[in-house]
C-alpha positions, 0 to 999 in steps of 0.5 A: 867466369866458367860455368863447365868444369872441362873447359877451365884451364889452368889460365882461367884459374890463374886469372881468377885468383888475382881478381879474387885476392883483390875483392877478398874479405877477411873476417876481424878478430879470427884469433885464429879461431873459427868464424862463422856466418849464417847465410841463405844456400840460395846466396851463396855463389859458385866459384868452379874455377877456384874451389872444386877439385871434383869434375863429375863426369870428367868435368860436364857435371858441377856435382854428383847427383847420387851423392846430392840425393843422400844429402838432400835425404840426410837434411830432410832426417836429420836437419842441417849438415856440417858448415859449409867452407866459404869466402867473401868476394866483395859482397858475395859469400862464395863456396870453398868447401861443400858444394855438394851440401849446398846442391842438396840444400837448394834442391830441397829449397831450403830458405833458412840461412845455414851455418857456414865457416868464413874461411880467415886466410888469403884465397890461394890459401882457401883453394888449398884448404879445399883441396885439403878437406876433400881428401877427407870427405866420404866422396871418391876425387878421382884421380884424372882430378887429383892429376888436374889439380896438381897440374894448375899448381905446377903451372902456378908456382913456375916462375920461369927458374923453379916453383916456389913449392916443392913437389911433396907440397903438391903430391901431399896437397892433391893426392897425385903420385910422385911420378905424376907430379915430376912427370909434370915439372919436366914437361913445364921445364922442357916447355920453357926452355925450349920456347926461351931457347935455353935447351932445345930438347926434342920432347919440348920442341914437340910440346910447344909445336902441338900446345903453343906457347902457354901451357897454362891454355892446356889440361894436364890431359891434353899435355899427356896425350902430346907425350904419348904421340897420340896421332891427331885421329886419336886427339879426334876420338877424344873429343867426340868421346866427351861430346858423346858423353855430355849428351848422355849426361844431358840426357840420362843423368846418371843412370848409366852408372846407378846399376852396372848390370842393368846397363850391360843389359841395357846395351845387350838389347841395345846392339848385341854386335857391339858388346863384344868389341865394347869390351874389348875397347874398355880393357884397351882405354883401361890399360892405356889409362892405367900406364899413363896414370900409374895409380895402383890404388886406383886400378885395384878393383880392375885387377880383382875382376880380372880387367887389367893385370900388372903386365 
């Protein structure tokens, strides 16, 4: 079981729902009708290669920390949140939905056992739900998130001849974008040929010489940057950025993003040689984001701002 949300794959999860289908307890008598159990936050167990579509921090955090501080004030107000989404692995309550509720439960130590949903279906069907009610909720899924799960669910439901849902399931279910998910099936497609011998197109020939033989070892990320010819420099550059990254999460939380101005300030006194070139470093990393993802929602702010352009 993995404990950072980066470092789960696609493997990872596929393994883990096989074990947990075999463990799974369903409550009796649901009638299709809600059941619900009162259990302690402090026994109630993380499942991140399961149930949290969400990755803080592009996976080196488990939660929001701003988002946990208004729950954990909103509880001191007002008393216990909504019910919680969970499962019963075994003798285990695992969380499905609500991850951020039972951080801030736990972070104002609350003994009390809570109200939770015993979720009735099959723990495929839970991960889906949870993917389900996020897109509800208050709290921004990113879309890099959106565009992950979407790619664990293509790799799932590929059975070597076609994927037992359709590309609008997907897109309706993650909130990726219809180019994003096709995007998807003809990488996993031209993969699978090539490795099976069935077509030797070039992009699948150079996406098993740089991925292997499993796709499913891979992020969504990763397979991106193989598509895009990112020399191996760059592949370097993306992981020092997310080594640097995980040390300011280690280290400052999220104080870098609570105030934006406050921060530019901060690295003005910091290095006033460096802002210069930092600015143009994030247009670059923002436009090279933007074509890749294709997600104008996303990048309306930006274009208010002046940061990106429709080019």
């Amino acid at each position: 079981m993995k404990h950072q949300l980066s470092k789960i794959s696609a493997l990872d999860t596929i393994k883990a729902l096989k074990e947990a289908e075999a463990d799974l307890v369903r409550p009796e008598g649901s009638d299709g009708k809600p059941v619900y159990a009162h259990v302690p936050p402090q026994d109630i167990a993380e499942r991140l290669e399961l149930f949290q579509p969400r990755r803080p921090g592009y996976g080196l955090r488990k939660v929001d920390t701003q988002h946990v501080n208004a729950l954990a004030t909103r509880i001191t107000r007002k008393g216990e949140l909504d019910p919680v989404l969970v499962v019963k692995l075994g003798s285990k309550w695992v969380v499905v939905d609500g991850h951020h509720r039972i951080a801030a439960y736990q972070k104002l130590k609350y003994k009390a056992p809570i109200k939770c949903e015993w979720f009735a279906g099959t723990v495929r069907e839970a991960m889906d739900e949870s993917l389900r009610r996020n897109e509800k909720t208050h709290l921004r899924v990113e879309q890099a998130d959106k565009a992950e799960a979407a790619w664990t669910r293509t790799l799932m439901d590929w059975d070597g001849k076609g994927w037992s849902s359709s590309k609008a399931q997907v897109v309706t279910l993650t909130g990726a974008s219809d180019g994003t998910v096709a995007q998807m099936r003809r990488v996993v497609k031209w993969h699978d040929n090539y490795k099976t011998g069935v077509d030797k197109h070039p992009t699948g020939e150079k996406l098993f010489r740089a991925l292997g033989p499993d796709l499913r070892r891979h992020s969504w990320n990763k397979a991106k940057m193989v598509l895009l010819d990112l020399a191996p420099k760059e592949w370097d550059m993306n992981d020092a950025a997310a080594k640097l990254a995980r040390g300011l999460v280690t280290r400052m939380t999220t104080k870098l993003s609570e105030d934006p101005e406050v921060t530019a300030r901060a690295l003005w006194l910091y290095d006033r040689d460096l802002c210069p070139n930092l600015v143009k470093a994030l247009q670059d990393v923002m436009r090279s984001e933007k074509e890749a993802e294709g997600d104008e929602e996303f990048w309306e702010p930006y274009k208010r701002v002046g940061l990106v352009s429709d080019d």
